[in-house]
N, C-alpha and C positions, 0 to 999 in steps of 0.2 A: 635351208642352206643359203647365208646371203653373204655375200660379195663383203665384204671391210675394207676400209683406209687404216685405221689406228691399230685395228685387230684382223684377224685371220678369220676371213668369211667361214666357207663351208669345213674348209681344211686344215682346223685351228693346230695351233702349233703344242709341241708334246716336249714334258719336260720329263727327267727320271734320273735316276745313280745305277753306272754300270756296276755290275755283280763282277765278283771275280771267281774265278777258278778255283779250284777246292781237290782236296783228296779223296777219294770214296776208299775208308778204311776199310770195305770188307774184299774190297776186288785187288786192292793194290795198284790201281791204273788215274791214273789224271783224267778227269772229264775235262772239258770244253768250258772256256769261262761263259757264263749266259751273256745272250744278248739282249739287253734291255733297250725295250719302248713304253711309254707313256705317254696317253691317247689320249687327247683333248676331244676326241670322237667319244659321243656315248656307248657303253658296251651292245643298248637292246635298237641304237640305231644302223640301219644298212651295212655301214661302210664300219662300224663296231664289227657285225658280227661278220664281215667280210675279212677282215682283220685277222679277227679270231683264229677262224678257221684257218688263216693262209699263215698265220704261225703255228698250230698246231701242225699243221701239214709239215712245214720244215722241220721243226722239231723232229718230228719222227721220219720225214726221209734224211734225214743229216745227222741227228743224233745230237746235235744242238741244244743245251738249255736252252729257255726263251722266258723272257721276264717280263709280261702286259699287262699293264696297270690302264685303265679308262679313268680316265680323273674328270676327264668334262670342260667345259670352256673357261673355268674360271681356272683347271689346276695348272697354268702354262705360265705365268703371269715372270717366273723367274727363270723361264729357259736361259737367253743368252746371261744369265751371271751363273748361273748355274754351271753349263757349260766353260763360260771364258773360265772359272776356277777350277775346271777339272772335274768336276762333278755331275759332269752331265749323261742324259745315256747315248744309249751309241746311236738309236734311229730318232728322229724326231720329224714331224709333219710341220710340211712349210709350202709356200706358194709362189706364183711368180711375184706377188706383190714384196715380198719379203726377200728380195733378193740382192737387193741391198743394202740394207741393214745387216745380213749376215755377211757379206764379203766383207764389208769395211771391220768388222770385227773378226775375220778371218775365223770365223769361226768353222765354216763345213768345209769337208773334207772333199777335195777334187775328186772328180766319176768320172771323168773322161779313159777311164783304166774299166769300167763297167759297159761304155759303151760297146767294147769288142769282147764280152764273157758271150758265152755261149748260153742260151735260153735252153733249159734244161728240156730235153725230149725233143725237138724242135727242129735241131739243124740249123737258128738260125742264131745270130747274134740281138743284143740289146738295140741297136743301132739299126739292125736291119727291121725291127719292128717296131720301132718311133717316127714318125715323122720328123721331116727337117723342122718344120712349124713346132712343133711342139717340143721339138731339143733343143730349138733357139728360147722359147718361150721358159725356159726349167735349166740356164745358162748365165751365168754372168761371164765378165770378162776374162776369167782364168779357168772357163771350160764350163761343162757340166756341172750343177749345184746338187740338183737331188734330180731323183728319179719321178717319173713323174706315171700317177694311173688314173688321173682324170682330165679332161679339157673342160673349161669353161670358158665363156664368151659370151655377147650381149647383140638382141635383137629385136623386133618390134615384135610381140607379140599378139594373137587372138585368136578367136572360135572361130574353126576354118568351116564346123558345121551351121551357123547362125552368117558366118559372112563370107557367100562362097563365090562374091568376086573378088575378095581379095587371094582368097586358094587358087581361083584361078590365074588372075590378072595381078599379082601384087605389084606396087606402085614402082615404077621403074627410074623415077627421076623427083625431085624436091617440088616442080609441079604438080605432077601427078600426085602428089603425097598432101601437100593442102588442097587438091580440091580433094578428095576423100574426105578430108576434112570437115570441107564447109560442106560436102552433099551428109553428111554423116549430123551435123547440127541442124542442117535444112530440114532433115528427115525427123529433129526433134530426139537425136541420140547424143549424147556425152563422149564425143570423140577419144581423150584419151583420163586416166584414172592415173594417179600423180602422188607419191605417199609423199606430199610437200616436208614434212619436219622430217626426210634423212637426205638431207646435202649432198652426200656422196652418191643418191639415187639420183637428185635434181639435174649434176650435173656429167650425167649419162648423155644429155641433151648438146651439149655444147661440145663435151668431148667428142663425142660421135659424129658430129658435123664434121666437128676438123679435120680429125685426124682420120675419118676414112676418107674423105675429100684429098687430105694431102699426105699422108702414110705416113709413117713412124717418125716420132722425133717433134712435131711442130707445135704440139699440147707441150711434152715435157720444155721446149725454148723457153718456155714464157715463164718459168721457173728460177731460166739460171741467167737469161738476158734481156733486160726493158728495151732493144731497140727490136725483138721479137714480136713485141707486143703492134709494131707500125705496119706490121706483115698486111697485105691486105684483104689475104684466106682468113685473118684472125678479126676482123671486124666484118667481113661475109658470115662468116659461123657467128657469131655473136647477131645479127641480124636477121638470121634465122631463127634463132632464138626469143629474139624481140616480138619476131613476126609472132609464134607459138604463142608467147603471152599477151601479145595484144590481141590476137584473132577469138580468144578464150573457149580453145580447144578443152582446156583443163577443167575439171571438176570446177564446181564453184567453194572459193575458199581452199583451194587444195593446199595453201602454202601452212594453211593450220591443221590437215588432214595428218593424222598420228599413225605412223606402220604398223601394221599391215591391212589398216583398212582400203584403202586404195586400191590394192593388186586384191584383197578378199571379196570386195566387190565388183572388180573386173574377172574376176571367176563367177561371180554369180550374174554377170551378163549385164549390168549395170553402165560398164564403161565399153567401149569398143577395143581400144586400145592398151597396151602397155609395155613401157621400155624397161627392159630389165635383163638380168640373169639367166644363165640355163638353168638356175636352180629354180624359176619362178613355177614351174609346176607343181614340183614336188615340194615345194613351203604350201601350195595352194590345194592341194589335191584334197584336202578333206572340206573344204568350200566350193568346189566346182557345182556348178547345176547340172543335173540331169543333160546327158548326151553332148556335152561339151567335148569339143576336139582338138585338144590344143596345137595352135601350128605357128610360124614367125614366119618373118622375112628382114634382112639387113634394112637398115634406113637409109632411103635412097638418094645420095647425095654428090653421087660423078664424081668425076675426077681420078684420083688413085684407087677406090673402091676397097681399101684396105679395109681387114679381116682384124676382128681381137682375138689373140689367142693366147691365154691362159692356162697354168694347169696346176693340179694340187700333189703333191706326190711326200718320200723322204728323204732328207736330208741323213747326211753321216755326220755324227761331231767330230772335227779335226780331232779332238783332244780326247776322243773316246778309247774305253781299253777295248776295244774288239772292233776295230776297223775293217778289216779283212772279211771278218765273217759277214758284217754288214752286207757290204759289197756284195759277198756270196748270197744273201738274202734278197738282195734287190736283183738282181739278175731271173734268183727264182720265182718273184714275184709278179716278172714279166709275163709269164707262161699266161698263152692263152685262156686256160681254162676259170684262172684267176680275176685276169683283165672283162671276161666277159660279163663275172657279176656287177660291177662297177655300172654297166649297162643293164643288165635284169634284176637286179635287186635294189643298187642305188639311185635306179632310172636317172643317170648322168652318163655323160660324151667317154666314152674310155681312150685312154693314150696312144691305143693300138688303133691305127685306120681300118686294120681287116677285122676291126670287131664292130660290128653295126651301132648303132644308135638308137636308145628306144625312139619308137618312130615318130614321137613329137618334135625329136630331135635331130632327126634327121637333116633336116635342111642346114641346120646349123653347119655339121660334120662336115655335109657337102661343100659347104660356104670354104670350111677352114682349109678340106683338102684341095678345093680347085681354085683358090686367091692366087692372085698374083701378085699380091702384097699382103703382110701382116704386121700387125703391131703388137704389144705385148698391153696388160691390163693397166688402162688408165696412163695409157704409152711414159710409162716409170714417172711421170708427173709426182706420183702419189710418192715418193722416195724419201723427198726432202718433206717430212709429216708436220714440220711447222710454217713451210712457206702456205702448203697445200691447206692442211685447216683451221689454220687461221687468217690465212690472206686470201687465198682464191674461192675456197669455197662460200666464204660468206659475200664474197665480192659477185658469184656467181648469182647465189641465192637473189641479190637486189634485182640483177637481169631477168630471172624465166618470171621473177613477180611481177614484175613491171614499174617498180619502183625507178628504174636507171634503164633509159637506155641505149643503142650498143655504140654510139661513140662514147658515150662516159664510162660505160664499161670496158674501153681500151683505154682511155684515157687514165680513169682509176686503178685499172690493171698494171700502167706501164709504173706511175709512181709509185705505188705500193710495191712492188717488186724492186724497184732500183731503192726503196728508201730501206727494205727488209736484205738487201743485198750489203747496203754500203754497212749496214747495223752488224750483220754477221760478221762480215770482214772484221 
């Protein structure tokens, strides 16, 4: 499960044609027109058979047809024209990262009407079992977007069995965190393992500086204004960054290392380190070495202390024929019992705070529920997808190499955005 800018990391997005309603000639009675989804999740992967199952279940407490198709990563490719024509089906899987792209095309359909449905069995509302973090995080500016049954978020990861003063003692400030560093090279270890050729891995590094240091909003600036770029949080993160590449924390060669060698090798105990995904276990799990114990911790970098929070859930098409009953599906899809495989089966963060965390992940959970600040993935920098990969990510790439650095990396940042700014206009 990996994190995308261009595409939809874990929680790829689902295209389909709603069914309609029909006459059953032998009863004389109108059924229910089916609710159609189409799953860019594999049918024999977790969150497939997770799926599965939690539409069969409606189905048969509701009486619901239900119409699920798994097509896979590549069958999504035509959702929103699919949709914007009317053709779309009525659930589809979408992410925070995708959140606007879909508003500006008005495509899904407002849940803030789902928020206060009752969670069937329960006694409690949708609302009463999401966090504010994570209904901010699954929100655009006209409310609730889709429902959401995963969190993800990004953290320093390693073997808490192989390095257990970091389990105990993890670094608690940007000091603390290079010398680990340099004792970790002194000792003749490969500090951190870096899958250089994916961009949007690389700069995990510089986003994470920032924008926990200074909380929501000051990543996405530099996007939409070049006098952002004179900030002087935005050339401290940048030089942080400089420092990483100059001190040669990184694999050697890491910027020509091809995914997922990097993180397959920081499972096999090779690297100490690695910044990445909640998803980083379970892409890794069939590489781990013997007695490995996966653990994180945030990257320590003061100031605001801001939290990523992320989440993958479904969306309703505005333009779909069975709206309603969606709604009525995503309410029941809140239930406990559903939300907890997400955690034992999918070993990922579930939506629901009172459902645990497999316990890799715990820390993370802990992170999202007790911040005092959050930001949403890639703080919506990632929005505008032509500023992003084609202006800043490769702007980025010259920095953590070492080729540029972090005054020319403002400096090259502020013009490339005011020349990419004046061009759009």
């Amino acid at each position: 499960m990996r994190k995308l800018t261009a595409v939809l990391t874990v929680g790829a997005l689902a295209l389909g044609l709603a069914a309609c309603g029909k006459k059953n000639s032998e009863t004389g009675t109108a059924q229910a027109a089916a609710l159609a989804y189409r799953s860019s999740w594999g049918a024999d992967e977790p969150q497939g058979k997770i799926i599965k199952a939690l539409f069969d279940d409606f189905a048969k407490q509701t009486g619901t047809k239900v119409d699920v198709k798994f097509v896979g990563r590549k069958g999504n490719e035509n959702l929103s024209t699919e949709m914007a024509a009317g053709r779309g089906p009525d659930l589809f899987d979408t992410s925070t990262d995708n959140l606007a792209t879909y508003a500006a095309q008005n495509l899904v359909a407002s849940l803030d009407d789902v928020l206060g449905a009752q969670v069937p069995g329960e006694g409690k509302t949708a609302k009463d079992v999401l966090p504010e973090s994570v209904r901010q995080a699954s929100s655009n500016d006209k409310g609730l977007a889709f429902v959401p049954h995963t969190v993800i978020s990004t953290a320093v990861w390693f073997d808490a069995a192989k390095h257990t003063d970091l389990a105990g003692a993890p670094p608690q400030s940007w000091e603390d965190f290079i010398a680990y560093l340099d004792g970790a090279k002194k000792d003749g270890r490969t500090p951190i393992g870096q899958d250089g050729t994916i961009n949007f891995y690389n700069v995990y590094w510089f986003y994470s500086i920032l924008v926990r240091a200074n909380g929501a909003g000051s990543l996405k600036a530099l996007a939409t204004d070049p006098a952002a770029w004179d900030k002087p949080e935005v050339l401290a993160a940048a030089e942080k960054v400089a420092q990483l590449a100059k001190g040669g924390y990184f694999q050697k060669d890491f910027m020509a290392t091809k995914f997922p060698a990097a993180q397959d090798a920081w499972a096999q105990g090779r690297y100490d380190l690695n910044l990445n995904g909640t998803w980083l276990a379970s892409e890794t799990k069939p590489k781990l070495a013997a007695g490995v114990k996966i653990a994180s911790f945030q990257l320590p970098v003061g100031g605001k202390n801001s939290v990523e929070v992320g989440t993958l859930g479904w969306g309703v098409n505005a333009k779909g024929a069975n709206v309603a009953t969606a709604k009525k599906f995503l309410a029941f899809a809140l239930q406990k019992k559903y939300v907890e495989q997400i955690s034992t089966s999918a070993l990922n963060i579930p939506s629901r705070a009172d459902v645990p965390a497999p316990e890799h992940l715990v820390a993370v959970q802990k992170a999202v529920a007790e911040a005092a600040a959050t930001h949403r993935t890639y703080d919506d920098a990632a929005a505008d997808k032509t500023w992003w990969n084609d202006r800043f990510l490769p702007l980025h790439d010259k920095l953590i190499s070492g080729r540029i650095d972090a005054a020319a990396f403002v400096a090259e940042g502020k013009k490339t955005t005011a020349d990419y700014l004046a061009n759009k206009n």
